[in-house]
PLY file of the C-alpha trace (Angstrom):
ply
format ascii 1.0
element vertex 210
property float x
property float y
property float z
element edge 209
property int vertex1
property int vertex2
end_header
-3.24 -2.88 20.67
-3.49 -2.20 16.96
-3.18 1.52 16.17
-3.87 4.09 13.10
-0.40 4.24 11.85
-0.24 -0.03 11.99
-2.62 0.05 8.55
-0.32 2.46 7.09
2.89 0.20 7.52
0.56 -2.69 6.35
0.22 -1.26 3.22
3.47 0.16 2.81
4.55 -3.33 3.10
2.52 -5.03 0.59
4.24 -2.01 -1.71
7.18 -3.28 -1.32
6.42 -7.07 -1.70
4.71 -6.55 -4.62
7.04 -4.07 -6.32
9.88 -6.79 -5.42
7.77 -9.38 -7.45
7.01 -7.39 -10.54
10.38 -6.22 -10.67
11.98 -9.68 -10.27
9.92 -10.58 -13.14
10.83 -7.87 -15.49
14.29 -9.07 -14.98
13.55 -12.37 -15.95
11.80 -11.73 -18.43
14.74 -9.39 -20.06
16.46 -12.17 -19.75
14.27 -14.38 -22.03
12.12 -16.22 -19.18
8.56 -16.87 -20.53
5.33 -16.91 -18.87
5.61 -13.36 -16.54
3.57 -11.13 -18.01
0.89 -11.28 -15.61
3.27 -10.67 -12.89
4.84 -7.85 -15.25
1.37 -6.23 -15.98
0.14 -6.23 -12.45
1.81 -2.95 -12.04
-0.92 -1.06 -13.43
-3.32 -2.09 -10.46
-0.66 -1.47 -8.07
0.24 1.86 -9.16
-3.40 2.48 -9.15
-3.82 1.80 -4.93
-0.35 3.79 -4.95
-2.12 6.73 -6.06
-5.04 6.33 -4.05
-3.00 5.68 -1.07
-0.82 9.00 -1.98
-4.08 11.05 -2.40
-4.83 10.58 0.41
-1.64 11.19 2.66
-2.11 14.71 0.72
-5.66 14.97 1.45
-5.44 13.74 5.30
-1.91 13.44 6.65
0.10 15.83 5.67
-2.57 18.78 6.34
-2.40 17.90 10.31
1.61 17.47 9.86
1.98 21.01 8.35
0.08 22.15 11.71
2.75 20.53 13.99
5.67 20.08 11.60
5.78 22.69 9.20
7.77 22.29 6.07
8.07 18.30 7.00
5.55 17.40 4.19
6.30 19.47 1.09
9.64 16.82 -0.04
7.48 14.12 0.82
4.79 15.51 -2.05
7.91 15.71 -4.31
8.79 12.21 -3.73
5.04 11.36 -5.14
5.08 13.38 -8.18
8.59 11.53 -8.76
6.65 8.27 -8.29
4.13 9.18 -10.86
6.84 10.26 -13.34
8.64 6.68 -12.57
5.34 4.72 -13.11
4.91 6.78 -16.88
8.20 5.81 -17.83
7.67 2.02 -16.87
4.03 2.18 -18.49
5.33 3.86 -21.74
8.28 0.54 -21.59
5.99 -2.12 -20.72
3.39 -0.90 -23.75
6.71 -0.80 -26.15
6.92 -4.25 -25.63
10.75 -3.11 -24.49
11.67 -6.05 -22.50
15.11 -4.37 -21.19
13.48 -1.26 -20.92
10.49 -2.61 -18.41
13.44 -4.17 -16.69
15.62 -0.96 -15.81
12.11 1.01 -15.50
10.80 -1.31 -12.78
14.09 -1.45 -10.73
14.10 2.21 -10.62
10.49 2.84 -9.71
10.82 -0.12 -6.32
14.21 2.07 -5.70
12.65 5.08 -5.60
9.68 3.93 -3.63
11.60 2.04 -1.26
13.36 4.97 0.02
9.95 7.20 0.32
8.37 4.44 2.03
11.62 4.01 4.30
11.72 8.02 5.02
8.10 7.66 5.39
8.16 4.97 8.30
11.82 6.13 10.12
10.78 9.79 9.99
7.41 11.25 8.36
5.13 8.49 10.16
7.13 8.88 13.33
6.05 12.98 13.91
2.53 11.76 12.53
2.49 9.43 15.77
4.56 11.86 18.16
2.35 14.59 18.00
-1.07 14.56 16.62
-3.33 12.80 18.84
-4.74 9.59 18.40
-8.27 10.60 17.83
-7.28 12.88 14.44
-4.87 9.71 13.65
-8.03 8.06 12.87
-10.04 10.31 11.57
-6.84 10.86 8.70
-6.99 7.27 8.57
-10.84 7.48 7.79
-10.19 10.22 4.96
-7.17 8.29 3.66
-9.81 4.86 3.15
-12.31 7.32 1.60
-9.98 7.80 -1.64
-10.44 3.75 -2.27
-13.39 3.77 -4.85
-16.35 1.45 -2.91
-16.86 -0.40 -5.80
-13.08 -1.50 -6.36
-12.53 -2.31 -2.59
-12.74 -5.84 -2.82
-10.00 -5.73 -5.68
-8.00 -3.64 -2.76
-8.07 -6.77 -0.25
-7.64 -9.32 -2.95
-4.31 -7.74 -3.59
-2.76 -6.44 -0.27
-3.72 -9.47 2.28
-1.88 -12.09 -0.01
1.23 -9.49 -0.03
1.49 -9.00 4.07
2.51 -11.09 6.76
0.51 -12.33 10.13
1.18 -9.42 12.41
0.32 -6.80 9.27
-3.08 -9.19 8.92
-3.62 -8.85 12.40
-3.11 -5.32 13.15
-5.46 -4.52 9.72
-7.76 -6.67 10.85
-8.27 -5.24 14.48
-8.42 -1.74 12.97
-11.45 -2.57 10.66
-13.23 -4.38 13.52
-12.95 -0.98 15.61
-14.14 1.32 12.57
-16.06 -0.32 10.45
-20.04 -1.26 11.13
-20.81 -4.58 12.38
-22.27 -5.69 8.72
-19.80 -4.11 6.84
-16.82 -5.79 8.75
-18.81 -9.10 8.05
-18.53 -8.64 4.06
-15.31 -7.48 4.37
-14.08 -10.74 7.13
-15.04 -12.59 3.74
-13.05 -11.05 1.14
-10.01 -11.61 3.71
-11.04 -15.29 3.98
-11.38 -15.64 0.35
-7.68 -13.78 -0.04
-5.74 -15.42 2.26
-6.95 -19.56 2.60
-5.94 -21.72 4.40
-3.78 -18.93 6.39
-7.45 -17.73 7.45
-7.01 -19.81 10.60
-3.90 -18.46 12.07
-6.17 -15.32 12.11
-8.78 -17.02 14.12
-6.33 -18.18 16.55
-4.69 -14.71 17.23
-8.41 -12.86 16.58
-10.68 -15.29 18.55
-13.54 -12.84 17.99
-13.74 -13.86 14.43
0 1
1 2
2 3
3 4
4 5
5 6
6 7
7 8
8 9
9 10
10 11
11 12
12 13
13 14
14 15
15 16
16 17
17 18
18 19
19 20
20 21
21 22
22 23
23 24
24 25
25 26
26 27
27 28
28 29
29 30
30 31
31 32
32 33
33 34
34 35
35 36
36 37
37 38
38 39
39 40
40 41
41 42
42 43
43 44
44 45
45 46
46 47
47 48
48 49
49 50
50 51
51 52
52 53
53 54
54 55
55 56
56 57
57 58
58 59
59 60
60 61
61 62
62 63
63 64
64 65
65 66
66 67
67 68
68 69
69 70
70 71
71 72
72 73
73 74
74 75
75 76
76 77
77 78
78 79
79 80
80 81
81 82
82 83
83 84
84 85
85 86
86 87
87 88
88 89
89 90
90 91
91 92
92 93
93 94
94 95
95 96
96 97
97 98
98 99
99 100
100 101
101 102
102 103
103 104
104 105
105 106
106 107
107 108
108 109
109 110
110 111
111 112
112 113
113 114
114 115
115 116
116 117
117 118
118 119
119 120
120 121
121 122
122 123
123 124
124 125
125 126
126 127
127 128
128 129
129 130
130 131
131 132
132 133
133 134
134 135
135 136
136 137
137 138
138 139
139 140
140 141
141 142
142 143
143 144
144 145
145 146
146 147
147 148
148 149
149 150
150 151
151 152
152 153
153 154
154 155
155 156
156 157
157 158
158 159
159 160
160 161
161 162
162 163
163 164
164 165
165 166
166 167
167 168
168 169
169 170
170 171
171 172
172 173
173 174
174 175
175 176
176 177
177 178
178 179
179 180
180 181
181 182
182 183
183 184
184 185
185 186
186 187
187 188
188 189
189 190
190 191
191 192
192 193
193 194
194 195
195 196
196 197
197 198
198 199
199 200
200 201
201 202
202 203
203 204
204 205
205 206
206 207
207 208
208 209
């Protein structure tokens, strides 16, 4: 049974896959390989659900873990004012047009994230699911979604469902069904759909209820 914390690692993982991409582009492309600047540039839009999805950790998860973990939470703040200061130094490359630059600014910003996201799932995520009950997980999930602008919530599932795998699909999937209203899950069944093709119907098999 799908749980709060599975959309969190669903996310976290398109991070990572998509970091992975735009950084293996920068490094071709400091090495002279045409034709990647749309891969390149798509870091803007990432960092953008990076900062809504750090917003709300602040604003929803870290709050309950200071009430059952004190002291837990305040490095893991740190490690997002770090990521904003590695996304201004790849932004300020990328607009210089300094290919070699982009390339070392990229690397470091997927190896800084890497190891939040890493601490975040072997240790920070772990207390979250130890001990605060699993009706305030999802209400903190329900904040966390809140910080996703309505209007730019398509753009969110055009970009992560492409970047996770079958059991991340799944498990996203199954949460939405269980929060979201009936006509609201239908609109949203649709952008997945759209996202994802042909892989739509390895969804239907494991999620006959769709």
């Amino acid at each position: 049974m799908a749980e709060p914390i599975d959309a969190i690692r669903a996310i976290h993982n398109a991070f990572r896959n998509d970091l992975e991409r735009i950084d293996a582009a920068a490094l071709d492309s400091a090495r002279r390989k045409e034709g990647l600047d749309a891969t390149i540039g798509r870091f803007r839009f990432f960092n953008e659900v990076l900062v809504w999805h750090a917003h709300g950790e602040e604003l929803a998860i870290f709050p309950l873990l200071d009430n059952v973990a004190p002291l837990v939470a305040e490095a893991y703040v740190k490690d997002h004012r770090g990521l904003d200061f590695a996304y201004d130094t790849l932004s300020k490359s990328y607009s210089a047009h300094d290919l070699l630059q982009t390339a070392r600014a990229t690397a470091a910003f997927r190896f800084h994230l890497n190891i939040h996201l890493d601490k975040e799932d072997t240790h920070l995520y772990r207390i979250f699911k130890d001990r605060v009950s699993l009706p305030e997980q999802g209400k903190a999930l329900g904040i966390m979604s809140s910080t996703v602008p309505k209007e730019r919530f398509p753009e969110l599932v055009g970009w992560m469902f492409p970047l996770i795998g079958h059991d991340d699909r799944e498990n996203m999937i199954r949460i939405w069904q269980m929060v979201m209203p009936a006509p609201t899950f239908a609109g949203v069944k649709e952008l997945i759909k759209k996202a994802i093709g042909s892989d739509w119907a390895e969804l239907t098999r494991r999620i006959p209820t769709l």
